[in-house]
PABAPA-122662 format. One record per residue (C-alpha): residue in three letters; residue number from 1; x, y, z. Coordinates in steps of 0.1 Angstrom, whole numbers, plus 2048, in hexadecimal, padded with zeros to 3 digits. Last residue first. Layout:
% residues N
ALA; NUM; X; Y; Z
...
% end
This chain:
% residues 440
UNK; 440; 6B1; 857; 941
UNK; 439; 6A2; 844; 961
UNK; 438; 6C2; 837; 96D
UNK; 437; 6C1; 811; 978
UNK; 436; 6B3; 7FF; 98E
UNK; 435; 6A7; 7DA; 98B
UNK; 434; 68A; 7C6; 997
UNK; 433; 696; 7A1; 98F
UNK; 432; 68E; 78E; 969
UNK; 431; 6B6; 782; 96F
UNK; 430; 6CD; 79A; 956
UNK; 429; 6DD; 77F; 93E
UNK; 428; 6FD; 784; 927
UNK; 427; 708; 79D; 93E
UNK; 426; 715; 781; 954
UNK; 425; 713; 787; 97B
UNK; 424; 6FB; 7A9; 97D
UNK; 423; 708; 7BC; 99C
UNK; 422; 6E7; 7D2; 996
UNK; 421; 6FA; 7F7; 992
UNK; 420; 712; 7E5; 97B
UNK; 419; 6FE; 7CF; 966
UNK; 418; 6E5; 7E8; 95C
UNK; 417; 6F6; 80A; 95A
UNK; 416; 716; 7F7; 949
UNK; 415; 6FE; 7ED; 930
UNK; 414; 6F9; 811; 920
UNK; 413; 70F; 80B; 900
UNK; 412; 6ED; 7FB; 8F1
UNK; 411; 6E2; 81C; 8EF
UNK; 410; 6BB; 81F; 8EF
UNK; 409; 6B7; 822; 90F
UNK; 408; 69B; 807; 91C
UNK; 407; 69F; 7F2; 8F9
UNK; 406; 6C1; 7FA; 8F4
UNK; 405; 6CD; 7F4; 916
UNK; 404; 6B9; 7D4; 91B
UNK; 403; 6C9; 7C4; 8FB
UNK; 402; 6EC; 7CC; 90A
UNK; 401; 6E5; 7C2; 929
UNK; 400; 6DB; 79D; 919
UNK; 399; 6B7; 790; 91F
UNK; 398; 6A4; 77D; 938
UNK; 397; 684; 783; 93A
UNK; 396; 66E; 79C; 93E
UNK; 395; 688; 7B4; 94A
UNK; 394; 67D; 7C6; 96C
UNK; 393; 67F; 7EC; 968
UNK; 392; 687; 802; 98E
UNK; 391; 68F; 82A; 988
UNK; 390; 6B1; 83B; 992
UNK; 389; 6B5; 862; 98D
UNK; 388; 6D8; 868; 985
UNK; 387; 6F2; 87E; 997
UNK; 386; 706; 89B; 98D
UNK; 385; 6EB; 8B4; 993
UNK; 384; 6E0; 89F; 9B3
UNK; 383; 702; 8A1; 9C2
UNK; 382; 706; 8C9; 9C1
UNK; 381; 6E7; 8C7; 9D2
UNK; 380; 6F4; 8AF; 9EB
UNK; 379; 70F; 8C9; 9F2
UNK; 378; 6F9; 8E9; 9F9
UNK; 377; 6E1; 8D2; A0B
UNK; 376; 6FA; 8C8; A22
UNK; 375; 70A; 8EB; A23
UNK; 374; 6E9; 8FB; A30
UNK; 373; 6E1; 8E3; A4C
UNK; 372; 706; 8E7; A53
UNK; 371; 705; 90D; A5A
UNK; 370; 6E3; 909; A6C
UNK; 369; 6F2; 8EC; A87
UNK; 368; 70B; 90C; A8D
UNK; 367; 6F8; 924; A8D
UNK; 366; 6E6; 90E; AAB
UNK; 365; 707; 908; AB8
UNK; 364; 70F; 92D; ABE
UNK; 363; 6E9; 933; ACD
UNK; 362; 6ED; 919; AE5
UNK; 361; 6C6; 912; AEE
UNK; 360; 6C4; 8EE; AD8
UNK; 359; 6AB; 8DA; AD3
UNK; 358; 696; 8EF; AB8
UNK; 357; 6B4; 8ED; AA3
UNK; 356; 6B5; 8C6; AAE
UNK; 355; 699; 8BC; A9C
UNK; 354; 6A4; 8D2; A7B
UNK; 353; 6C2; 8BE; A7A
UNK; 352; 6B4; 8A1; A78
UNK; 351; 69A; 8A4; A63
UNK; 350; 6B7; 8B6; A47
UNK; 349; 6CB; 897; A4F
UNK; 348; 6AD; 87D; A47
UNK; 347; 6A3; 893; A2A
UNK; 346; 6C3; 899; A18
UNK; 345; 6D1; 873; A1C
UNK; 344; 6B0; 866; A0C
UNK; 343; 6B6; 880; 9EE
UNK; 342; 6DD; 874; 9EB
UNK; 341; 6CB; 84E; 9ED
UNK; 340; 6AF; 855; 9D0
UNK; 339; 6C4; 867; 9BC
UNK; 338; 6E0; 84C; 9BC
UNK; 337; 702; 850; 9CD
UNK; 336; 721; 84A; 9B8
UNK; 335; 72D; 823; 9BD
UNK; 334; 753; 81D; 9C3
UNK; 333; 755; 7F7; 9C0
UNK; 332; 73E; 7FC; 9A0
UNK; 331; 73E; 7CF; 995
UNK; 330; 73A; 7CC; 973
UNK; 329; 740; 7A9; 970
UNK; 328; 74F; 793; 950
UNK; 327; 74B; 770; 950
UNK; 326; 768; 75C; 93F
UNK; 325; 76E; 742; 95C
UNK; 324; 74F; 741; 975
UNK; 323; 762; 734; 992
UNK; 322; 749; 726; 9AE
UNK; 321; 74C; 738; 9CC
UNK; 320; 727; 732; 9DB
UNK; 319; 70E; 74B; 9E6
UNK; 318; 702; 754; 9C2
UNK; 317; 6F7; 779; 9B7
UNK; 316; 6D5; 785; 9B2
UNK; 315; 6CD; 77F; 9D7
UNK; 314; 6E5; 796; 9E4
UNK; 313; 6DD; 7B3; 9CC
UNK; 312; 6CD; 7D0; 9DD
UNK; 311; 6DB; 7C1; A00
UNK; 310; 706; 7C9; 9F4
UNK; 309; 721; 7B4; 9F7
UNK; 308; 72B; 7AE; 9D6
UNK; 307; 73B; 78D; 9CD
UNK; 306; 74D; 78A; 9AA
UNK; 305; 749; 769; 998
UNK; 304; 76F; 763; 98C
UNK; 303; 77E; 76F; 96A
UNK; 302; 77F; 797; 96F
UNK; 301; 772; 7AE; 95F
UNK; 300; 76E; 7CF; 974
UNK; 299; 756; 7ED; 969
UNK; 298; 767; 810; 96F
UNK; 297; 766; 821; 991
UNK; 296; 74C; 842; 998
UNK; 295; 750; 85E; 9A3
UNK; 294; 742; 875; 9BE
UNK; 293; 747; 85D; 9DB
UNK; 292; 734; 864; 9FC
UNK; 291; 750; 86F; A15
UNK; 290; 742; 893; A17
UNK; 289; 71E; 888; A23
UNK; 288; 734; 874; A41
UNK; 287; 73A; 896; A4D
UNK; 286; 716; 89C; A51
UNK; 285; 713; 877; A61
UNK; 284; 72E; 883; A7C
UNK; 283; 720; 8A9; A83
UNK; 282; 6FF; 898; A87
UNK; 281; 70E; 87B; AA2
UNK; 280; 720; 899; AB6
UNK; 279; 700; 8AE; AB7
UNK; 278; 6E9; 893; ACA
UNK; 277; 705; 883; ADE
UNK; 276; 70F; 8A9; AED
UNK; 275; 6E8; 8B2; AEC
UNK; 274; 6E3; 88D; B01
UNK; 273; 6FB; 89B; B19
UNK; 272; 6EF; 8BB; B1F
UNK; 271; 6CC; 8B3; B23
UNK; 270; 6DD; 89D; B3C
UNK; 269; 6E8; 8B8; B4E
UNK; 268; 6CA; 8CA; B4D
UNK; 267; 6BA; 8AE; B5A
UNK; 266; 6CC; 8AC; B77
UNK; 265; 6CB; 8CF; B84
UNK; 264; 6A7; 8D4; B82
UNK; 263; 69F; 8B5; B96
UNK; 262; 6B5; 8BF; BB1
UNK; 261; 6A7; 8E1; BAB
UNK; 260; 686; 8CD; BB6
UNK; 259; 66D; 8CE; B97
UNK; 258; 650; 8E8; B96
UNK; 257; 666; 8FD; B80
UNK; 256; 669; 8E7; B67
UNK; 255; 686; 8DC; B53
UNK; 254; 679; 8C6; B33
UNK; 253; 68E; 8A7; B25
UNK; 252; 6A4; 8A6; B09
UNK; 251; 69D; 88D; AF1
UNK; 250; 6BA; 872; AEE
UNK; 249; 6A6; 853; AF9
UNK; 248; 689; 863; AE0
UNK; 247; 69D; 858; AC7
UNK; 246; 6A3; 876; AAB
UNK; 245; 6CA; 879; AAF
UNK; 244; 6C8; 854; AA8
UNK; 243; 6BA; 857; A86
UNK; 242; 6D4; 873; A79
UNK; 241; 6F1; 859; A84
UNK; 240; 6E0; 83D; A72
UNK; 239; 6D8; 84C; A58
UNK; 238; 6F9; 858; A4D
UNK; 237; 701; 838; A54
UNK; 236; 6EF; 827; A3B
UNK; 235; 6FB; 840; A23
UNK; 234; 720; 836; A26
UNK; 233; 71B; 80F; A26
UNK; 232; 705; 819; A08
UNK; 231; 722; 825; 9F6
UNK; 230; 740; 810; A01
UNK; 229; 74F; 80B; A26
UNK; 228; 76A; 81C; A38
UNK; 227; 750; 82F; A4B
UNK; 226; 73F; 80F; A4D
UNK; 225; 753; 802; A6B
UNK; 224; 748; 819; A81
UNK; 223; 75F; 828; A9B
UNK; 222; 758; 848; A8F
UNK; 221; 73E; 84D; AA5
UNK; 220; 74B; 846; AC2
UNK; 219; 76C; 85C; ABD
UNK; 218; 757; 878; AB9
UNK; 217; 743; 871; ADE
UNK; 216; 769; 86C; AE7
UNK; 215; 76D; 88D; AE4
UNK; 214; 751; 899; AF0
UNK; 213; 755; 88C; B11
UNK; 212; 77A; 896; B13
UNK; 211; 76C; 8B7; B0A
UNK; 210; 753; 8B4; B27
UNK; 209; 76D; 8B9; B41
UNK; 208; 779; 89F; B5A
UNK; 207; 781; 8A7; B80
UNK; 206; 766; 89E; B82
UNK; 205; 74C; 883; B7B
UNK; 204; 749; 87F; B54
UNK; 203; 763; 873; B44
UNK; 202; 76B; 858; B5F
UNK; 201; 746; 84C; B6B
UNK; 200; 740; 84C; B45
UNK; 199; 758; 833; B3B
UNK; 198; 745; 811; B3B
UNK; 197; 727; 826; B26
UNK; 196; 749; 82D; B0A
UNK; 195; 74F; 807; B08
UNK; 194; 72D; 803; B01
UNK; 193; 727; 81C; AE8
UNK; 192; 749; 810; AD9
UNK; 191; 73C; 7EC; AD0
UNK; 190; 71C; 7FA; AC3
UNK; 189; 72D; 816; AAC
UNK; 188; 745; 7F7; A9A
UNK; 187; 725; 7E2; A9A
UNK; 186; 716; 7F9; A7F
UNK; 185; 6EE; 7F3; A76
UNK; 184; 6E0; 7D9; A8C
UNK; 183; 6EF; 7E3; AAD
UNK; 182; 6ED; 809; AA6
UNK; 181; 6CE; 815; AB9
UNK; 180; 6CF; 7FC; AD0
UNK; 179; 6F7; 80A; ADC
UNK; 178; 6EB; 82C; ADA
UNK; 177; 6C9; 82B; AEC
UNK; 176; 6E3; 819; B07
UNK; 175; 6FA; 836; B05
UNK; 174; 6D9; 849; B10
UNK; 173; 6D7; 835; B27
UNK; 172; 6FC; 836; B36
UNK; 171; 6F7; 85B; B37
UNK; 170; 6D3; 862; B4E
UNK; 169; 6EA; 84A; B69
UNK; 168; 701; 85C; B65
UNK; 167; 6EF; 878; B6C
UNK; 166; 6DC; 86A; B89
UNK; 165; 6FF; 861; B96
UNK; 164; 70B; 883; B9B
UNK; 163; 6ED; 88E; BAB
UNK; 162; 6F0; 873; BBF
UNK; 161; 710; 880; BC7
UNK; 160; 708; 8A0; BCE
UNK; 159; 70F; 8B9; BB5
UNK; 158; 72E; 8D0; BB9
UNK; 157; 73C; 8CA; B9E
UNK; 156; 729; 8B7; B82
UNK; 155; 733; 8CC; B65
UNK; 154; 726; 8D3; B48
UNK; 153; 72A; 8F9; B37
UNK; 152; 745; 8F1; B23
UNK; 151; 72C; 8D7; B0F
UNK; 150; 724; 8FA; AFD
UNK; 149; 749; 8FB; AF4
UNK; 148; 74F; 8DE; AE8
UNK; 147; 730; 8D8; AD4
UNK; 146; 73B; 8F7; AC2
UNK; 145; 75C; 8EB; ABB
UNK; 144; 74B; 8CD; AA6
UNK; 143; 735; 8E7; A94
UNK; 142; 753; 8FB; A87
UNK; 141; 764; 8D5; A7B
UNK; 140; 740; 8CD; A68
UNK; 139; 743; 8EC; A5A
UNK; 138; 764; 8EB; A4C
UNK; 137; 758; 8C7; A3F
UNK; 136; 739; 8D8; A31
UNK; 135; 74D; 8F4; A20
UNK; 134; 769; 8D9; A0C
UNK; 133; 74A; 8C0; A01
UNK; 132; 73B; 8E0; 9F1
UNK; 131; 758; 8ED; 9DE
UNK; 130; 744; 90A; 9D2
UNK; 129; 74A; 916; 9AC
UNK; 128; 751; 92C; 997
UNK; 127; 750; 925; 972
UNK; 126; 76D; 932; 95A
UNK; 125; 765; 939; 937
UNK; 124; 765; 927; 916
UNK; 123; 767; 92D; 8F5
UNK; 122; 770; 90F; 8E6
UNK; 121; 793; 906; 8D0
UNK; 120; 795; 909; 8A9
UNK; 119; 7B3; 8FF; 898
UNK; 118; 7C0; 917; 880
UNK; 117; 7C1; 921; 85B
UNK; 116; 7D0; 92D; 83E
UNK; 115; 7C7; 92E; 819
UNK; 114; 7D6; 927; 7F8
UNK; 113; 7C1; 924; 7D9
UNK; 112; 7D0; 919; 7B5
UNK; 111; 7BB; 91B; 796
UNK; 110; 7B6; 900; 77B
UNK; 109; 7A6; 8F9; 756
UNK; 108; 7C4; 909; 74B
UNK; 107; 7EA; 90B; 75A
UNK; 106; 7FB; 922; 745
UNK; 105; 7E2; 939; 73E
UNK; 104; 7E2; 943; 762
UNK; 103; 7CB; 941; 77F
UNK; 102; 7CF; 94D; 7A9
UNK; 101; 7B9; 949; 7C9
UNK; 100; 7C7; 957; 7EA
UNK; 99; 7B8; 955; 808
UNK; 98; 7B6; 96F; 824
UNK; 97; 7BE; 96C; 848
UNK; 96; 7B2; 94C; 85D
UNK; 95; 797; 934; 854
UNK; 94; 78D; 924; 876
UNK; 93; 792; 8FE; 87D
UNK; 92; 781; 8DF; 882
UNK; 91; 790; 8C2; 87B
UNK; 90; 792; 8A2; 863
UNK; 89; 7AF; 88F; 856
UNK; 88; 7D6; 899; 85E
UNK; 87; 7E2; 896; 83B
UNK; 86; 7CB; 89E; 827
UNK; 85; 7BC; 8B4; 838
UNK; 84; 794; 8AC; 83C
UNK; 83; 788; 8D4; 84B
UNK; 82; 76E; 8D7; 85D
UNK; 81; 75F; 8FC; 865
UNK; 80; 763; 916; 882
UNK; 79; 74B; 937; 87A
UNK; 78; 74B; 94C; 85D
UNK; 77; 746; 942; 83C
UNK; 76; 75E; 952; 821
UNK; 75; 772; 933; 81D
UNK; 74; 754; 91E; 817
UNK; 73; 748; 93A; 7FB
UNK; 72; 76D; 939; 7EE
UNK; 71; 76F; 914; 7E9
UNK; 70; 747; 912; 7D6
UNK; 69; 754; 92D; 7C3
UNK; 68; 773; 917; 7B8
UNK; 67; 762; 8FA; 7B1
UNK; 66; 74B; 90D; 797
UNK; 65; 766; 91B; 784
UNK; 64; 77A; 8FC; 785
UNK; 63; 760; 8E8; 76F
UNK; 62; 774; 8DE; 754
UNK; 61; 78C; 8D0; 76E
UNK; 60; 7A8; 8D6; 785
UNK; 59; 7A3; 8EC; 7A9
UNK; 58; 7C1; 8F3; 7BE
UNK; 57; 7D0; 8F1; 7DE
UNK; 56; 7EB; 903; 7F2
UNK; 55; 7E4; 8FD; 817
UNK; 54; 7F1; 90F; 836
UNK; 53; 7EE; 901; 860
UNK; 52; 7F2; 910; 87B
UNK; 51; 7EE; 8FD; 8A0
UNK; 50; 7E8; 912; 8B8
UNK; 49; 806; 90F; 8D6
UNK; 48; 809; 8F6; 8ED
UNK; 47; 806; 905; 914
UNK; 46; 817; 925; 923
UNK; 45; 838; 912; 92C
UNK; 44; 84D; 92A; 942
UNK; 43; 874; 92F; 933
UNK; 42; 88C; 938; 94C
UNK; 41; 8A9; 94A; 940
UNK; 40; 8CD; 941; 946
UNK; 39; 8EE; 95A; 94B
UNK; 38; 8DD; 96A; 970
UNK; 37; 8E5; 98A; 97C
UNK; 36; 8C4; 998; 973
UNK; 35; 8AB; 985; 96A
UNK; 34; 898; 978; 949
UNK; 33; 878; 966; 945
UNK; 32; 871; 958; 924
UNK; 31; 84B; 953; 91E
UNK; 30; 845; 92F; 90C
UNK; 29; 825; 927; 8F2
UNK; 28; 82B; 901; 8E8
UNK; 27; 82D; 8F8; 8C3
UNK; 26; 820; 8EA; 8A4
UNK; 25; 820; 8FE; 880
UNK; 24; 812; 8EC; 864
UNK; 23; 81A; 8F1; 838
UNK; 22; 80A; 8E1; 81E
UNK; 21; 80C; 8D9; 7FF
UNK; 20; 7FA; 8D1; 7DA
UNK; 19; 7DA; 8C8; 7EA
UNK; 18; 7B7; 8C3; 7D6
UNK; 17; 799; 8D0; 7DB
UNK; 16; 775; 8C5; 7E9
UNK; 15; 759; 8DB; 7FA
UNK; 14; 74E; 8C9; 817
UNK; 13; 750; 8E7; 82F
UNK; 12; 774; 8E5; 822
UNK; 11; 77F; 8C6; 814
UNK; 10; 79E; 8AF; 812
UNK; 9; 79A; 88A; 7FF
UNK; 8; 7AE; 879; 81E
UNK; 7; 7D8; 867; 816
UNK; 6; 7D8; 847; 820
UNK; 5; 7DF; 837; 800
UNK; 4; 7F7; 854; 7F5
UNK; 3; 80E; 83F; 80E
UNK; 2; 80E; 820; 7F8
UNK; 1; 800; 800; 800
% end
């Protein structure tokens, strides 16, 4: 094969002509930066240059007249256009300076055109933004120093010691409500609970101060083994922590006047306590909003059945470890958040929050519990415009992804959205199961 073999019919707006030469410029765009007092420059790479590029055709034939107005009106557009060169096939450029067209006797039934031109870029401007995820963890940081210092104001010096007592004893049930409330959904949080209701008597009797309090309050809560975990790991215990903040074992209870100032004195204390638990567990599962992937990972092949741990699709995989030689999985290990869950997440932290807004009577962590109600929904929103709205289709029977794709989306390229988000074994056959997959 010879090299004219390869060569492309070029074109201008799809007007044809042929190439005699050619001439490119490539490059990269450089400042030189010289000093005083010193023999070398520094040269500072401003990016690759444009690309130029000059073409001498011409136009043969009885017909040349007519080929060469059609060439000049095409030039004479404005706007980008595609050019076919020759020699470096198809892009889109803008006509630059003026082009020249030329005859002579000498050479009839032909005229020569030359013409420059350069590669066309997009207009485009810069978008500011909010770093979202960055503002609701330095929220979630201003809210934690907050709780410190309106849990400043516990003490239990100078009480009586069944005074003293009473509050502990007001402490190690609400650490019970704790331990319940987290037994079936993160055994890493349980365990600590109770290790924390053994310690109470120390953190809490003086000469201890409520920071140490609160700071192991934090270190309870992140003591769960599914903040390491994947996507709905994550979200489950986002839940978790905003649920528990609304258990009526944690809900302050009322000071009245009729009561003793025994009375008085012990359940404000208490009230105390339970707001330290309370705002500690919502700063936690609004900082656990930020660790919610934003991407998500490509589709694994691999040449063993792969397991994936995960209650949506548990009984469409097998239990056994049988080698499935050949099959390729599309496993997502690093799942983005669906519409429905980022949606679910907003409501039970936004229910959450606003419950304990009407809890609390320190006015700097009330701003506080305000600033991260509005940075939560500031960063899910910024979710949901990059998220996809999931819907539920159940095959009729059992078909290949790649036929369900084109006959739900019409793009067969779609069944990565089918087998991945469904832990589908063998794309070759989707199970007749309730499935979800994006709505569009």
């Amino acid at each position: 094969m010879s090299w004219t073999d390869n060569l492309q019919d070029a074109s201008l707006r799809g007007v044809p002509f042929k190439v005699d030469e050619d001439e490119a410029t490539f490059g990269r765009r450089t400042q030189t930066h010289e000093y005083p007092g010193r023999d070398k420059p520094w040269v500072e790479d401003l990016g690759r240059a444009t690309r130029r590029f000059s073409v001498q055709a011409y136009l043969v034939g009885d017909d040349y007249f007519e080929q060469r107005n059609r060439l000049i009106e095409a030039i004479e557009k404005p706007g980008s256009c595609t050019l076919v060169h020759p020699y470096y096939g198809e892009m889109t450029v803008t006509v630059s300076d003026e082009g020249r067209v030329s005859h002579t006797r000498e050479e009839g039934r032909m005229c020569r055109v030359s013409f420059s031109f350069i590669e066309t870029g997009e207009l485009s401007f810069p978008s500011a933004g909010i770093a979202t995820g960055t503002k609701l963890a330095d929220s979630c940081s201003l809210l934690d120093d907050c709780i410190s210092s309106a849990f400043s104001s516990f003490g239990l010096d100078g009480l009586s010691d069944f005074l003293q007592s009473g509050v502990l004893d007001d402490a190690s049930a609400m650490m019970d409500t704790v331990t319940d409330a987290f037994k079936y959904v993160d055994s890493g949080i349980s365990a600590a609970s109770r290790l924390l209701q053994g310690d109470l008597s120390v953190l809490l009797m003086p000469p201890s101060s409520g920071m140490n309090f609160v700071n192991q309050l934090q270190t309870l809560w992140r003591a769960g083994t599914r903040l390491s975990g994947n996507t709905s790991d994550l979200i489950s215990m986002v839940k978790g922590l905003s649920g528990v903040t609304l258990d009526s074992g944690l809900a302050p209870r009322g000071v009245w006047k009729t009561d003793s100032t025994t009375t008085q004195t012990r359940t404000t204390q208490s009230n105390t306590v339970a707001q330290a638990i309370r705002t500690t567990a919502l700063s936690e599962a609004a900082y656990t909003v930020v660790s919610l992937p934003k991407s998500t990972t490509t589709t694994v092949t691999t040449g063993q059945t792969a397991q994936v741990s995960h209650p949506a699709v548990t009984d469409i995989l097998p239990d056994t470890d049988a080698d499935s030689v050949g099959v390729t999985t599309s496993v997502s290990t690093d799942e983005t958040p669906s519409w429905d869950d980022l949606t679910a997440v907003r409501e039970v932290l936004n229910t959450a929050i606003d419950q304990e807004l009407t809890r609390v009577t320190d006015d700097t962590l009330f701003l506080a519990l305000r600033q991260i109600r509005t940075d939560v929904n500031n960063d899910i929103s910024a979710r949901l415009e990059q998220s996809t709205r999931l819907t539920e289709r159940t095959p009729v029977q059992v078909l290949p992804a790649l036929v369900l794709a084109a006959d739900w989306y019409d793009d067969a390229g779609r069944e990565g959205d089918i087998t991945a988000r469904n832990g589908v074994i063998h794309p070759g056959f989707v199970p007749v199961k309730t499935l979800r997959i994006p709505s569009v």
